[in-house]
N, C-alpha and C positions, 0 to 999 in steps of 0.2 A: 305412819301406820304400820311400819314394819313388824315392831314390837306385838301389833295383833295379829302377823299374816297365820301364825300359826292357830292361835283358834279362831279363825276362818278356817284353816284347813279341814281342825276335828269339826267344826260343823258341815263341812261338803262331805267326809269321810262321812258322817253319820247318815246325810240325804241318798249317798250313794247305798249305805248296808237300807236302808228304812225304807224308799221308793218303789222298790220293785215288788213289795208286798200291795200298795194301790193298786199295780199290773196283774198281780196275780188274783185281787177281788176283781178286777173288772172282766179279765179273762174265764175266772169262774163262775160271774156273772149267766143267769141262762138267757139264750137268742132271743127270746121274747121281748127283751128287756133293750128298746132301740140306743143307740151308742151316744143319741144326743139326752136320752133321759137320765143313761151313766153320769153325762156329766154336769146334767141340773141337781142330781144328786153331790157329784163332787164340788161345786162351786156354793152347793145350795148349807150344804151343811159345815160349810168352810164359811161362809159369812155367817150361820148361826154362832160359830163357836168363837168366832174372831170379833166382831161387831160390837159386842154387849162387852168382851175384855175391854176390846180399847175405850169403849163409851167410860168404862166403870174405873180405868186407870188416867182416864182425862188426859188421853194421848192421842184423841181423835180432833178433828176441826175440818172447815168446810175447804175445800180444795175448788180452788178460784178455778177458769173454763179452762187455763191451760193447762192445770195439772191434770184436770177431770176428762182433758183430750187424753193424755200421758196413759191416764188409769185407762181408758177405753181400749187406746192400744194394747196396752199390756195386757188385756183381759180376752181381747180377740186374739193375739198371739198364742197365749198359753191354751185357749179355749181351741184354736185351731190343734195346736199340738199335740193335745191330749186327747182331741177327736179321733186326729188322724193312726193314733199310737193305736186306743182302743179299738178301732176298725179293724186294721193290722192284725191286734191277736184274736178276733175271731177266727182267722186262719194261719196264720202261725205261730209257731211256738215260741214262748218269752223270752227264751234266749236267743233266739232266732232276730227277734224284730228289736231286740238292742244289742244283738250283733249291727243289726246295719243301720239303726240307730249312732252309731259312736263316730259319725264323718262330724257329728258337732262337736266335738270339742277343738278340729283345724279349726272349724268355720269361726267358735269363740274367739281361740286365741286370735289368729286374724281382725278379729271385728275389734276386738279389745286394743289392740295394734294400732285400730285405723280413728276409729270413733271415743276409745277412752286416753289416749297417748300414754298407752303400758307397755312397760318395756319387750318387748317378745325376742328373747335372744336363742342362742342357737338349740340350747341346752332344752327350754323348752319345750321347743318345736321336735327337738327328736324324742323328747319324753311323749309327745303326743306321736309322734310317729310309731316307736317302739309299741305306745298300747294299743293302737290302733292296729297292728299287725297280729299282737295277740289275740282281738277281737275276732281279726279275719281265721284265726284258727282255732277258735272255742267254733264256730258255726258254717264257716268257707259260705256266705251267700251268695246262691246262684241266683241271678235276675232271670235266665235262659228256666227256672223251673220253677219260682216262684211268679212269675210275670207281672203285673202292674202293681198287685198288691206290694211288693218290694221296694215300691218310689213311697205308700204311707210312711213307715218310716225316715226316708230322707226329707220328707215334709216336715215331719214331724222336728229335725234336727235342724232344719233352716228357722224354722218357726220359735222352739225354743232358745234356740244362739242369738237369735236377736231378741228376745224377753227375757235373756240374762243381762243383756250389754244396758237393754233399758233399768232393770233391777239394780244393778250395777250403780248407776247414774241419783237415782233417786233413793237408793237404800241409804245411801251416807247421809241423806238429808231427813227422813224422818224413820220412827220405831218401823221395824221389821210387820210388829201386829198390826199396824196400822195401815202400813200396804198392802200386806196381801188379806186383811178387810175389803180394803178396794175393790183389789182385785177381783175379790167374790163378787163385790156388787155389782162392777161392770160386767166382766161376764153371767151372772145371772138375768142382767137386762138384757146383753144379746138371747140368751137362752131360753128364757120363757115364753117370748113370743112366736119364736118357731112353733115348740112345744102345742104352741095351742092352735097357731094356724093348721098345723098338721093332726091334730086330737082327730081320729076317727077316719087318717084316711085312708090307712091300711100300710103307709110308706113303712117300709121294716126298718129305717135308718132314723126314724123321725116320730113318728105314732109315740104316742106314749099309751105303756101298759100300766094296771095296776100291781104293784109287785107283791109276790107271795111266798113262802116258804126260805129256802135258800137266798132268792135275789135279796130280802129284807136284811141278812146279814152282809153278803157280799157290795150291795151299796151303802150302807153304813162302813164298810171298813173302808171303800173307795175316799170318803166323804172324810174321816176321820184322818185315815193313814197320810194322803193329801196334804191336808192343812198342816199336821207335825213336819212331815218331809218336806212343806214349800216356807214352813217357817225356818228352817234351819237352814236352806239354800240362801234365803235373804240375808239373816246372818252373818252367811258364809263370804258373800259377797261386799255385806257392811264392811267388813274385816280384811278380805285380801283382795287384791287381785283378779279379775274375770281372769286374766292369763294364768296367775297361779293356778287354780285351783282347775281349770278344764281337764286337765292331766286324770286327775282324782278320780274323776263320770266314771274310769275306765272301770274303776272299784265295783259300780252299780253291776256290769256282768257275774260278777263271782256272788252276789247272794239270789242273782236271777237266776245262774244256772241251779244253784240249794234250792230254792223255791220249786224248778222246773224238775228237778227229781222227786222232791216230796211230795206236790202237789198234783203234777203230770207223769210225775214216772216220767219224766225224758232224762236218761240214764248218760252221763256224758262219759266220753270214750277218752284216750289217751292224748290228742290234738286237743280236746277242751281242757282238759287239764295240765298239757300244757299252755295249754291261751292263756288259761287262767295266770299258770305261774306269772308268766310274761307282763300280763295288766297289773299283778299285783307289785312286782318288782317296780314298776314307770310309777304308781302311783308312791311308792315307799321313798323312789330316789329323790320324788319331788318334795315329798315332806321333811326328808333326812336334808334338802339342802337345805330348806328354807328356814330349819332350826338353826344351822351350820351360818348361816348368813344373820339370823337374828342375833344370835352369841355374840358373832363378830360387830354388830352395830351395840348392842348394849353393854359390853367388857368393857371396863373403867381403861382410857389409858395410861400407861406408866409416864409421869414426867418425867424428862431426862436430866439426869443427875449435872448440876453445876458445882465446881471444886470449889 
């Protein structure tokens, strides 16, 4: 699989520039609009668009109890994670809450380490360290001033690190469309039912509204931007490495803080801009080897001359 690790890479590199545009519809998303009906929107039009592909490329089939366990996980994982993310930016700002978001990519590579037996060597782990330190200087998250809300995000990176390790596991075995089809279905079965036990009861987190004006564009783009970015993470994962590629997440900061200027006006300062350098360099070093190592396995060798 060596010979792919690299475009695995360009599709994480792309999840990382493409995702933070989902964060930015759900964040400009209006309060009205409860966090769990964000994401009956996101799962909901992520199985419209996904579903009817795979039916119509005859890449779908019925997924015996264990894998349909498999898919259930996966769907409460991601479903948790992107609950907990969207909570998050109702009160902080997107670059804020994947600043401290970025403890998952240790947690990957680790998990990748223990549960997929990928190599996690030293080089790695300081490439994740190095971005991870540039993260803590694009935003320095204080827990002392942000308070509980500060743990949604580190939920949010438990929860996704292990629905990569699973994605990981089951991406090699069938089409990318095909999973996270799944995926949408499972989680839209956990999600709907809430949805409707809660219809009417005032819960701000849970009620579902009918959406108007703005919100009609900004969960469309939730619902849309999603499905493009989680198909290119499956991909990403067909192809390389959960270890390889963790490094990469760090990338996701540098179009969230773009985003958090244009869309927020949050203006970042000279430490963001340095974080930034810093994520961007770990994310380059890792790609700049893994070419360097693929050349080296694919270069013909010379046989040596006999007189």
């Amino acid at each position: 699989m060596q010979n792919r690790t690299t475009l695995g890479i360009a599709f994480m590199v792309a999840f990382a520039l493409i995702a933070p545009i989902m964060d930015a519809c759900a964040k400009a998303t209006p309060d009205y609009i409860p966090v769990m009906e964000i994401l009956g929107f996101r799962f909901g039009i992520q199985l419209l668009l996904l579903l009817p592909l795979a039916l119509a490329l005859k890449i779908a089939h019925r997924p015996g109890l264990r894998e349909a366990g498999l898919h259930l996980a996966r769907g409460f994982l991601i479903m948790a994670a992107t609950g907990l993310f969207f909570a998050a930016l109702r009160d902080m700002p997107l670059a804020n809450a994947i600043a401290i978001f970025f403890v998952e990519p240790f947690i990957l590579t680790v998990l990748g380490g223990l549960f997929l037996g990928e190599a996690v060597g030293v080089r790695r782990l300081t490439a994740c360290g190095i971005g991870f330190a540039g993260a803590l200087l694009v935003i320095q998250p204080s827990f002392s001033e942000l308070g509980l809300v500060a743990l949604y995000p580190l939920g949010t990176a438990l929860c996704f690190a292990l629905y990569m390790v699973m994605t990981r596991r089951m991406a090699t075995r069938m089409s990318p469309i095909t999973l996270q089809a799944y995926t949408a279905i499972a989680a839209t079965l956990l999600i709907l039912p809430l949805l409707a036990a809660f219809d009417g009861t005032g819960n701000t987190a849970l009620d579902p509204a009918m959406p108007y004006g703005i919100a009609i564009y900004t969960l469309l783009g939730v619902g849309v931007v999603s499905t493009l970015s989680h198909l290119c993470i499956s991909l990403a994962l067909k192809f390389a490495p959960a270890a390889t590629i963790a490094p990469l997440q760090y990338l996701e900061i540098v179009s969230a803080s773009v985003l958090g200027y244009l869309v927020f006006q949050d203006i970042p300062d000279r430490l963001t801009l340095l974080g930034i350098a810093i994520i961007v360099g770990s994310g380059l070093y890792v790609f700049m080897r893994e070419r360097r190592l693929e050349r080296s396995l694919t270069q013909p060798t010379t046989a040596p001359h006999t007189p």
